[in-house]
C-alpha positions as CSV (number, residue, x, y, z in Angstrom):
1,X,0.0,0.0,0.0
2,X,1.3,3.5,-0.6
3,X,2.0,4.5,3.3
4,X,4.2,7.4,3.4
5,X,6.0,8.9,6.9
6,X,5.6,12.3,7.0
7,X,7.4,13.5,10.0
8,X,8.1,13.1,14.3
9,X,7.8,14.8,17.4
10,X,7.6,15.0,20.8
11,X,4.2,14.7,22.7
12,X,3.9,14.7,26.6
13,X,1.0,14.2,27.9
14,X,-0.6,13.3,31.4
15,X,1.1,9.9,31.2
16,X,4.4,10.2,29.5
17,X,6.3,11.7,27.1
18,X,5.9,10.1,23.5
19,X,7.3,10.6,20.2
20,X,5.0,11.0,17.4
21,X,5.3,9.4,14.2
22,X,2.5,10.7,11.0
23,X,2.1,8.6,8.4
24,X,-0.6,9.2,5.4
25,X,-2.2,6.7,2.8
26,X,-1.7,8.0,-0.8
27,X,-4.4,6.2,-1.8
28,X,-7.1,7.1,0.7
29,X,-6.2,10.2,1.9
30,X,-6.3,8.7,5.4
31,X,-3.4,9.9,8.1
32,X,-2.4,7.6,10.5
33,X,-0.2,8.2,13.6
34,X,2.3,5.8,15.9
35,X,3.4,6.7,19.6
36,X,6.8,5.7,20.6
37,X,8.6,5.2,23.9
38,X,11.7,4.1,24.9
39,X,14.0,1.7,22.7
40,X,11.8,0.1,20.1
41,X,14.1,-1.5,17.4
42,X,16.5,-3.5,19.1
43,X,14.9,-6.7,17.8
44,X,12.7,-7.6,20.9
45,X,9.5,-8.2,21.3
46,X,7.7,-4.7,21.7
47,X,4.6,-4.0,24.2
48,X,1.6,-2.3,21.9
49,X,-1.3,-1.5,20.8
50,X,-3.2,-0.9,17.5
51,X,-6.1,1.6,18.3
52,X,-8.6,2.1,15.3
53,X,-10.2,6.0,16.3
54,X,-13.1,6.9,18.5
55,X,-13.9,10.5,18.3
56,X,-16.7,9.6,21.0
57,X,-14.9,7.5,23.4
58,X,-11.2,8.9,22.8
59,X,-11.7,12.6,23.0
60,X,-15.3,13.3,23.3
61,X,-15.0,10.8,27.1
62,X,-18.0,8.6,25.7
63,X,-19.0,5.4,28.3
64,X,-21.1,3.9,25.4
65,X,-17.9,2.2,24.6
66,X,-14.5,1.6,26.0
67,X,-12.5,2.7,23.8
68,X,-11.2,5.7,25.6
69,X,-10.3,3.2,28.5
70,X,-8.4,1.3,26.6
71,X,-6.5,3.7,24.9
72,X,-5.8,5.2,28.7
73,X,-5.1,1.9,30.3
74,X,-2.6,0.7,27.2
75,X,-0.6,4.1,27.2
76,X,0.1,3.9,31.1
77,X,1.5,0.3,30.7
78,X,3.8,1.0,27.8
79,X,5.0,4.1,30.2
80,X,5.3,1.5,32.9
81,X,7.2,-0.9,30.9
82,X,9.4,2.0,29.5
83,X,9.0,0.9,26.1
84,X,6.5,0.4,23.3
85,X,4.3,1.4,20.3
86,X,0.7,2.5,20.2
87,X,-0.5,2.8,16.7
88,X,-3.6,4.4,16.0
89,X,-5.4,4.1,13.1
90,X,-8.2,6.1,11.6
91,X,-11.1,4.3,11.1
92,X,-13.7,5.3,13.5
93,X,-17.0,3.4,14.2
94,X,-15.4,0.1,13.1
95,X,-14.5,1.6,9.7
96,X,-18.1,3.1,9.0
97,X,-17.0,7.0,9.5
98,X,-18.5,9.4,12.0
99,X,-21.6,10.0,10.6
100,X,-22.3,6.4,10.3
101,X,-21.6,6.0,13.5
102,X,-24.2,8.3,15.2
103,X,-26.4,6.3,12.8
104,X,-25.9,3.5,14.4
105,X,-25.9,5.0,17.7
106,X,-29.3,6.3,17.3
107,X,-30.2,2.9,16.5
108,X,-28.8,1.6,19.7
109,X,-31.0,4.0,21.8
110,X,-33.9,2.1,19.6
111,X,-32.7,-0.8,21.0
112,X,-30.6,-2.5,18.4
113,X,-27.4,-3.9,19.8
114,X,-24.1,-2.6,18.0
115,X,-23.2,-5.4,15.4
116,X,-27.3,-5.5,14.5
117,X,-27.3,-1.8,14.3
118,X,-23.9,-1.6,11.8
119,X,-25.8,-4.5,9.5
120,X,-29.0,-2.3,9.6
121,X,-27.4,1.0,8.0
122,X,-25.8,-2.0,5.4
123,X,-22.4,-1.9,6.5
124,X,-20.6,-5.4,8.0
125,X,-20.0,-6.0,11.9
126,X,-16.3,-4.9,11.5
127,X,-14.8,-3.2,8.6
128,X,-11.3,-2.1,9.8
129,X,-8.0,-3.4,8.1
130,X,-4.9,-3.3,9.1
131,X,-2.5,-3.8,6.3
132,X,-1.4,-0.3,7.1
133,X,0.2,-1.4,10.3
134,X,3.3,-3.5,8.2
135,X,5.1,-0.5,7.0
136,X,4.1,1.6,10.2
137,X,6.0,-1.1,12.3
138,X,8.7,-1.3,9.7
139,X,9.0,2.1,9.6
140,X,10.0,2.1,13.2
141,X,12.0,-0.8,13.1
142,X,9.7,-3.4,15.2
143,X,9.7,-6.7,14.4
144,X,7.5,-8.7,16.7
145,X,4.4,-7.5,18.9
146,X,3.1,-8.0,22.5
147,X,-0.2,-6.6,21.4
148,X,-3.0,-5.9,23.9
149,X,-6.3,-6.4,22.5
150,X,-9.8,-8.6,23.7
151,X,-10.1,-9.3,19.7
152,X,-9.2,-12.4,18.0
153,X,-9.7,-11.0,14.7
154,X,-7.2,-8.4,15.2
155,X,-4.6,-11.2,16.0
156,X,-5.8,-12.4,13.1
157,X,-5.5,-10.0,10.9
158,X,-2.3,-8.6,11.8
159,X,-1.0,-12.1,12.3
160,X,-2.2,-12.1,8.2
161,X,-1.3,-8.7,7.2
162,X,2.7,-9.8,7.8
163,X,2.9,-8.3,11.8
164,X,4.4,-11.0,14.3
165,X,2.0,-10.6,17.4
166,X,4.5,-13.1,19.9
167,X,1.8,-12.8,22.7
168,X,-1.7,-11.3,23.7
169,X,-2.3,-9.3,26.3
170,X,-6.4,-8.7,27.6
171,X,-7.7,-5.1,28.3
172,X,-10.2,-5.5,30.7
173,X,-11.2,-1.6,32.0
174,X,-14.2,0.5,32.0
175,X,-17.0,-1.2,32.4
176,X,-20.0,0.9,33.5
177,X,-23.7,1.1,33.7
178,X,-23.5,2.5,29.6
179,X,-21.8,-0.2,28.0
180,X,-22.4,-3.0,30.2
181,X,-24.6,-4.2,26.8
182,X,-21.8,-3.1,24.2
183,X,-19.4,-5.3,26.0
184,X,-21.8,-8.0,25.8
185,X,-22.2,-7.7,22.6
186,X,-18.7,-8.1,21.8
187,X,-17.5,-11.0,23.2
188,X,-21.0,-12.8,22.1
189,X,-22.0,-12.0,19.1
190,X,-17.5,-10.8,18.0
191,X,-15.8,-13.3,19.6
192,X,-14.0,-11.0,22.0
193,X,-12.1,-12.8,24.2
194,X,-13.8,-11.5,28.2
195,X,-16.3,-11.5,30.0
196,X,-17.9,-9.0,32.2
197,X,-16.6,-10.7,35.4
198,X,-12.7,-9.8,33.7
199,X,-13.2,-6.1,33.9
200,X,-12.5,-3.8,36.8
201,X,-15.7,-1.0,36.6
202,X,-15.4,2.8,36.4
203,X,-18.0,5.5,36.9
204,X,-15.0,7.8,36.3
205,X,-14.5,8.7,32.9
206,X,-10.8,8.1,31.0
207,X,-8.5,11.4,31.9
């Protein structure tokens, strides 16, 4: 695919202090960024995460989902462990788009659940790839993956696109009184490796 790294920087934030890395797909127009810490090419296994974007749960501190957890709860380990990569990808609403995704949302207050409510509007379950994560992870010299992810299917499909994931890692954080269903949902109808009796519940939301 025609990935192309644009540039680096610094980024501190509440947790640590990251590096940067922006990356854009010639072909979709899509940008795509990495966060780095510590000493990532030296050939060992690196502690990570690939992150597809939620506007709702990642910025806008949504508890329909919990995304925003995750992200939270995957940055503070790679800051406890001193090193690792965090790639995040944009394809929010599980590839759908924004717009889509509020869609669906308003289909969930209806009382669709959020795989029937994604097949209602016509799209599939899941439509995220991650072929763009090869030459992200090339890019920054990483050559095998402890990734930490509930999803199967992203083993899977990084396992497919070329990445070496050496060992899985749950995230099991965030569970509340909003997405008690969503969560559900996942691991029953996706194939998400938990269950409710995994995660450790927050009324509190991410940052």
């Amino acid at each position: 695919m025609a990935l192309r790294y644009i540039s680096s920087c610094r980024l501190p934030n509440a947790i640590a202090t990251f590096t940067m890395h922006g990356f854009q797909d010639d072909e979709t127009g899509k940008e795509h960024v990495a966060l780095t810490l510590g000493d990532i090419d030296d050939g060992t296994p690196v502690l990570g995460r690939v992150h597809s974007e939620c506007l709702t749960g990642d910025a806008l501190f949504s508890r329909r989902c919990d995304c925003g957890f995750q992200l939270q709860e995957a940055m503070k380990r790679i800051a406890e462990a001193g090193r690792g990569v965090l790639l995040y990808l944009r394809q929010e609403g599980r590839g759908i788009g924004l717009i889509n995704k509020i869609r669906a949302y308003h289909l969930q207050d209806e009382g669709y659940d959020t795989v029937d409510a994604n097949l209602a509007l016509g799209f599939e379950a899941d439509m995220r790839r991650y072929d763009m994560c090869v030459p992200m992870l090339e890019h920054l010299g990483i050559h095998s993956m402890i990734l930490m992810t509930n999803n199967p299917r992203k083993v899977d499909a990084l396992t497919e696109a070329g990445v070496n994931v050496v060992e899985r890692q749950p995230l099991t954080t965030g569970l509340n009184e909003y997405n008690e269903h969503y969560l559900s949902t996942k691991a029953d109808k996706l194939g998400h490796m938990m269950t409710l009796d995994d995660f450790t519940h927050s009324d509190e939301q991410p940052f």
